[in-house]
N, C-alpha and C positions, 0 to 999 in steps of 0.2 A: 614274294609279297606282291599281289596284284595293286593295280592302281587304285581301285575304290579303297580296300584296308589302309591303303595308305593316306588317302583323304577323309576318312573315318577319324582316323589318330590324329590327324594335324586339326581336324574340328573339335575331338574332343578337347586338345590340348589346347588350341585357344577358348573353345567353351569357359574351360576349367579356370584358366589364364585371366578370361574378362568377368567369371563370378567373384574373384581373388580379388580383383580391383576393385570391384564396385562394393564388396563388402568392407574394405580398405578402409575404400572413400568414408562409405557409410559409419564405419565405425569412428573415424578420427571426427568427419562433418557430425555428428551427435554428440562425439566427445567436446567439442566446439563450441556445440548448443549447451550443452549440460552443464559445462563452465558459466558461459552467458550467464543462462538463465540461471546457474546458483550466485553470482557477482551480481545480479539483477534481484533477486530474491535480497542480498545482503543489502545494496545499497537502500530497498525498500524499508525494510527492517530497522536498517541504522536513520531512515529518515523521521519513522515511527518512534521510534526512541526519539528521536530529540523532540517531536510534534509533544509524545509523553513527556517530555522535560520541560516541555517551554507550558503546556496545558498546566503541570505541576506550577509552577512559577504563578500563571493566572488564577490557580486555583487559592496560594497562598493568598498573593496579592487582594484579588478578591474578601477572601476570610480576615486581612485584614483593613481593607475599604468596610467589611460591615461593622469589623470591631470600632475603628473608628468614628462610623455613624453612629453605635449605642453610645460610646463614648460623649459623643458630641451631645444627644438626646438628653442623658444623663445629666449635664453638665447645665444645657438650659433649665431643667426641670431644678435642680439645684440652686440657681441662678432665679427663680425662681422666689424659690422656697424661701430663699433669702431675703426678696423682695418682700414676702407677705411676713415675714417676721419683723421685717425690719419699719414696715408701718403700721405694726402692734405693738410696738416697744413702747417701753413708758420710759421717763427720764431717768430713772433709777437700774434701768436693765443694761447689760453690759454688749454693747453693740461691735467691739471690736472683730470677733470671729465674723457675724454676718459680713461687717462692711470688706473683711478680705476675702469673702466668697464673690462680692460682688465683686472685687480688684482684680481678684484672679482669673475671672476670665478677660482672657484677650485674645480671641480667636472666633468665638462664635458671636455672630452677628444676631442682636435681640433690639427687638422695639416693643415695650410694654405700654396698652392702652388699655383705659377704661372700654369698661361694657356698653358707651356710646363712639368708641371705635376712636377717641381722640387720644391722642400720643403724648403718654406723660413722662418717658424714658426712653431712653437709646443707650446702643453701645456698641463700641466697633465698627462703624459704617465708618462712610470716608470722610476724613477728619474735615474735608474743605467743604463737600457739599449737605454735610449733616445736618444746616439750617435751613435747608433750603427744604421746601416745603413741600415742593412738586417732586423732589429725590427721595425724599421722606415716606409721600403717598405710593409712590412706584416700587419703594423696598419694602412697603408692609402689604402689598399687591403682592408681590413675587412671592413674599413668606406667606402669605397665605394659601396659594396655591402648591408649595411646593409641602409644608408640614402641620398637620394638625394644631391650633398653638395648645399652650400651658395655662389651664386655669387657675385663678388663684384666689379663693374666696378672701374676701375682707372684713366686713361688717355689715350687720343686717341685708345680709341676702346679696350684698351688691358684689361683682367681680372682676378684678381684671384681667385680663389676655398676654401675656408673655408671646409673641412672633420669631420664630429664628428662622433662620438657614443655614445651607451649608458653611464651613469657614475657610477661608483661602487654600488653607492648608488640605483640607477634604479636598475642596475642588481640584485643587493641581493633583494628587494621588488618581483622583476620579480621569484626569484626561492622561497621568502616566496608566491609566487601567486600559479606557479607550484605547489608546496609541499601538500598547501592548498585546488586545487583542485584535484589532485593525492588522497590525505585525504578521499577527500567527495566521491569519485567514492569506493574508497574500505569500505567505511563506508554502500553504497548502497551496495553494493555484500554481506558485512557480515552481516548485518542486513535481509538480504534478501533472506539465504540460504534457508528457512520452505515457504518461499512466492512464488507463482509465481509472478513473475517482471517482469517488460520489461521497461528499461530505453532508449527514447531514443531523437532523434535532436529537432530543432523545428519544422522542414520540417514531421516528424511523420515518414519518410521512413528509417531514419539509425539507424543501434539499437548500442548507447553503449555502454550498457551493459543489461544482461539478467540472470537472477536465473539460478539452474539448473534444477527445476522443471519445467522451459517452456521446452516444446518437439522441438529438433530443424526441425520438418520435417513439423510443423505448423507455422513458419516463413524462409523458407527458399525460397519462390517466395513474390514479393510484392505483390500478392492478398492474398495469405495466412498470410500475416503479416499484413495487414489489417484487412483481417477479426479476427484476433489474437486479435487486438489491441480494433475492436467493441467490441467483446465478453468482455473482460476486463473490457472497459468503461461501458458498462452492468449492473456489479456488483460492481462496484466500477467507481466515478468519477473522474479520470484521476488528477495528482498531477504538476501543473505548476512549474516548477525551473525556477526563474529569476536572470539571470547573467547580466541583462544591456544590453546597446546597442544593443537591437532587439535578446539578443541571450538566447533564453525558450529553457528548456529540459523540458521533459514530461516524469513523472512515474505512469505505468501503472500497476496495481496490482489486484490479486485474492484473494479469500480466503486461506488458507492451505488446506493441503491432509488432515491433521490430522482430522481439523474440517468438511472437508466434509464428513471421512467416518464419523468421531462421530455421523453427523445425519441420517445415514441413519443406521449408528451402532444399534438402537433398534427395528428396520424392520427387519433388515438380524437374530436381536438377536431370537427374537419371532418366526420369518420363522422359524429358524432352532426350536426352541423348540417347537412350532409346531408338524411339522415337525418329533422331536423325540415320542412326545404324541400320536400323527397318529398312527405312527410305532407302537408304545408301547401299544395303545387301540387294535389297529388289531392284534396284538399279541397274548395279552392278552383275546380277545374276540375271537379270535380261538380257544386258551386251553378252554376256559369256556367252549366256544358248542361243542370240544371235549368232556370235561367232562361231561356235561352232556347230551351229546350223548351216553357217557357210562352207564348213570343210567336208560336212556329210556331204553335201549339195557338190561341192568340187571333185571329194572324193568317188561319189556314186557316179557321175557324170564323165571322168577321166576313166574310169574302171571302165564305164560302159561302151566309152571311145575306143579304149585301150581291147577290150574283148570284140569289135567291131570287125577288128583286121584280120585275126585265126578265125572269126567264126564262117566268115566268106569265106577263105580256103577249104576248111574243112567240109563245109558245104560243095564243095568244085570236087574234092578229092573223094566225098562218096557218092554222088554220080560218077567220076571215074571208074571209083571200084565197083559198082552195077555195070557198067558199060563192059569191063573187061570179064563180066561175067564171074566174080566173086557170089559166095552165097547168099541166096536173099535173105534169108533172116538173120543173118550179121551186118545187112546192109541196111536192111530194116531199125534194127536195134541202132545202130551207129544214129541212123539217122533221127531216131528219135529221144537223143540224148544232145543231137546238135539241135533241134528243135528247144532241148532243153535247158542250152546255153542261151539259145536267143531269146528264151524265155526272161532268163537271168540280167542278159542285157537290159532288157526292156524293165526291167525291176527296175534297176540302177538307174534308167534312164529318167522314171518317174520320180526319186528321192528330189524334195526340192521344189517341184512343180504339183500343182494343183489335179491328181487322176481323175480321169471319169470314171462315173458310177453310173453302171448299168445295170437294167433288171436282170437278176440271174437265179436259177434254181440252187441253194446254198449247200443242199443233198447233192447236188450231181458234181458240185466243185470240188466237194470236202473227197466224194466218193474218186476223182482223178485224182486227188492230192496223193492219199492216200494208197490208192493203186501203184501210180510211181513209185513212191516211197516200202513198199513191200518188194519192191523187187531187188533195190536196193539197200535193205536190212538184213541182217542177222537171220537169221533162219530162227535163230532162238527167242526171238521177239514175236511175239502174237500179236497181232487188230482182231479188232471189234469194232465194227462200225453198227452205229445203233440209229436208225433214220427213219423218217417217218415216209411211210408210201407213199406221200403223194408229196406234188412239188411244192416246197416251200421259195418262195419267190423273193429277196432284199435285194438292195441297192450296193452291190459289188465293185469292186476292180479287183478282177479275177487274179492277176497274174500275183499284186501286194497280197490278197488274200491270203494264197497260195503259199506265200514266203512266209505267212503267221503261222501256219496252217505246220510248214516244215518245220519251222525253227522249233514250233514248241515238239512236235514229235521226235525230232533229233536230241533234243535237250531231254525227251523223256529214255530214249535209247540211252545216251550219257550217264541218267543216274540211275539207271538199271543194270549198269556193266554189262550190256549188249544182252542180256536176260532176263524177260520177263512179259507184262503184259501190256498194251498198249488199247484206250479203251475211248472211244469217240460217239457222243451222244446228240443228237442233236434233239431239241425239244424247245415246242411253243412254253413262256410263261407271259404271265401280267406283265411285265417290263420289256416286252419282244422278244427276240427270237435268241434263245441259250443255244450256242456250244461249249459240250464239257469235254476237255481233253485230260482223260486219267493215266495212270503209271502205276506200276509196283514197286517203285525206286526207293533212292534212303528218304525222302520228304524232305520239309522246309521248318525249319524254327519256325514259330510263328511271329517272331520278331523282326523276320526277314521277308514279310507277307509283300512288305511294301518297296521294301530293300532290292527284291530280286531285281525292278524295273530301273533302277537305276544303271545310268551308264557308266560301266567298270567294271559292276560287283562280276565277281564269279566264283566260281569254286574250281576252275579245273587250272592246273599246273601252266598249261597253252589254252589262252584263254580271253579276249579284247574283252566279253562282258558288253558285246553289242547288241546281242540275237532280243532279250525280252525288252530291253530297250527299243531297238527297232518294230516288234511287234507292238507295243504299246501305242508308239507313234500313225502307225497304219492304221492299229485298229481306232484309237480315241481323237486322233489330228483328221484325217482322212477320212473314216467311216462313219465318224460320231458318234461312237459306240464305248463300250467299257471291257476293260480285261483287268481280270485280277485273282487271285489264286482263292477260289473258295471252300479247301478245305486240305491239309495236310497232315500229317501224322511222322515224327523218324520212321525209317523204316517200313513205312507202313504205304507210302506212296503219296503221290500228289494230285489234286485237281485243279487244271486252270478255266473259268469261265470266262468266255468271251458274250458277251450281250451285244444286239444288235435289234437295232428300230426295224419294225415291220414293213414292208410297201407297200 
């Protein structure tokens, strides 16, 4: 198992390893919320209920605050009635029934005066200040403003006026009423401080009361406090208070802040860790290809040192072998194979350092590449070199070129088992100047289009998985150009294009 397969397996397995997690998280962090917000939902609920229980309570209360105002009404008109019977009575009429109507009350407050508005009866006012004259004029002031009085016709046309008011008893129910709904309104606002609320008439248009979490600049026209009040009903269906007598409040409620961020809480959580892993890979995967940027760099550089010292001998020992008169064309060939170490040196030497580029004819480089490389091939391996006639001129470093130029030809010998066809195009397009290096080999998955450039991968048993890696680098670090496999098939063979800027 080469090294990329095995760095394949160990990404997927943490891939797989860190989706495990985070759906983990996600599922327990939602499970979390969903409790929340259904214990959030409940205590809502159970507050509504009781706002419905205590509403019910006001609603009684209420019904009967009015029962006892007819009551009272009732009782002066009676009270009343008894007054006009009882100064039509003649000395023969049985006056005991009136006189305990008029006994019986002791609760409602009455002051009966003639139709020139002078006070010829009282009852029930305060036993101290009841003669007094100035308490008199100010209780029959109050009764007049607060109830219609009781006519009572007498004799030829003339009448008088019965005055009442509430009676102690009313009054005190009247301010346990007050008290009771003053209660309920503050029991809404502090129950309500984490909620958005919105309490308000029956009519849906006057608000009165609101959380402080509603924004006031989303109800402060009645189209905004409508649309305020949809949204609400939205998420929640709108909470009836029934006070009786035709008189609904309506509470209109959200979610909390809390529990909105809590669900979006494990989005934002993972974004940002994300986010820091991002950070932290790209980080980390820059020191890496620093680093080992440094060992290519050490290692091309010691090789090139290292090949320094044989290639001077060899150089010393074929002018010997000329000198003692060995054959020239073995001395020839030797020596253009030592040419082709020193070539190699010089490759090595550049890894690391910044090459020059110089104008070069890219047909006459490919056409030496190429030449080399046929002599040292297979017999059963065919070229084609396909070039255009006249010189095409880019920004080179011949010797790197040269090393793309083999690697990918050797790689295409490799996956043709030394048989087949080897097929080199050069040609102008609108992106600059294409070389296409073809094969008849087994092809590339297209899955491995991108794969092949990576340093490791390989397919063969002995194998570093340096060679398209290092062409990449020459050709896209170095020439500022593009290489990439543009078209494969199994079996069917491979095409690598190299692109390069024009001069």
């Amino acid at each position: 198992m080469n090294i990329y397969t095995k760095k394949q397996k160990w990404k997927w397995l943490l891939f797989i390893a860190a989706i495990c997690i985070v759906f983990t998280s996600l599922w327990y962090t939602n499970n979390l919320v969903k409790r929340i917000a259904d214990d959030e939902r409940t205590k809502v609920k159970l507050w509504a209920q009781a706002v419905q229980k205590k509403a019910k309570l006001i609603k009684f209360t209420n019904e009967l605050f009015s029962k006892i105002k007819l009551e009272e009404r009732k009782k002066a008109e009676l009270y009343a009635e008894a007054t006009k019977q009882l100064a039509n009575m003649n000395d023969n009429g049985d006056i005991t029934f009136v006189l305990k109507v008029l006994q019986d009350n002791t609760t409602v407050p009455v002051i009966l005066t003639d139709e020139n508005g002078k006070i010829n009866a009282k009852r029930n006012l305060d036993s101290i200040l009841e003669n007094d004259t100035t308490y008199l004029n100010k209780e029959l002031a109050a009764m007049k403003e607060t109830y219609a009085p009781v006519v009572i016709n007498t004799y030829k046309e003339h009448k008088n006026f019965l005055y009442y008011k509430d009676s102690k008893v009313f009054t005190d129910i009247k301010l346990v009423f007050d008290s009771l709904t003053k209660s309920f309104l503050e029991e809404v606002a502090l129950n309500t401080a984490d909620i958005p609320v919105i309490y308000t008439d029956s009519s849906k248009t006057q608000i009165i009361h609101r959380s402080e979490k509603i924004d006031s600049t989303k109800i402060n026209t009645p189209e905004n406090l409508k649309n305020t009040l949809n949204n609400l009903a939205k998420q929640n269906p709108p909470i009836s208070v029934d006070f009786g007598e035709g008189y609904t409040n309506y509470i209109f409620y959200a979610e909390s802040e809390l529990l909105t961020k809590l669900k979006y809480y494990p989005y934002i959580q993972f974004g940002a860790i994300g986010l820091f892993l991002l950070i932290a890979y790209i980080l980390f995967s820059t020191a890496r290809k620093a680093e080992q940027d440094q060992v290519w760099v050490g290692m091309s550089k010691e090789t090139a040192h290292q090949l320094g010292t044989p290639l001077s001998s060899l150089m010393g020992w074929n002018e010997h072998l000329r000198s003692i008169g060995v054959d020239e064309s073995v001395v020839n060939e030797m020596n253009r194979d030592i040419r082709r170490l020193n070539t190699i040196t010089d490759r090595f030497s550049k890894i690391g350092s910044q090459p020059t580029l110089n104008d070069e004819d890219i047909c006459a480089v490919i056409q030496n590449a190429t030449d080399y490389l046929k002599l040292r091939t297979s017999k059963n391996v065919k070229y084609e070199i396909i070039i255009p006639r006249k010189e095409v001129h880019v920004q080179l470093s011949v010797p790197l070129f040269e090393w793309v130029i083999e690697n990918l030809c050797k790689n295409a010998v490799d996956a043709m088992d030394g048989k087949g066809q080897i097929t080199v195009i050069v040609e102008e397009v609108p992106e600059g100047i294409a070389i296409d290096i073809s094969d008849t080999g087994k092809g590339i998955p297209k899955s491995k289009f991108k794969t092949v450039f990576e340093p490791g991968y390989t397919t063969k048993t002995r194998g570093w998985g340096l060679g398209l890696s290092l062409c990449k680098r020459i050709i896209e670090n170095y020439h500022g150009g593009k290489i990439f496999v543009l078209q494969s098939e199994p079996n069917s063979g491979t095409t690598f294009r190299i692109l390069l800027n024009r001069f």
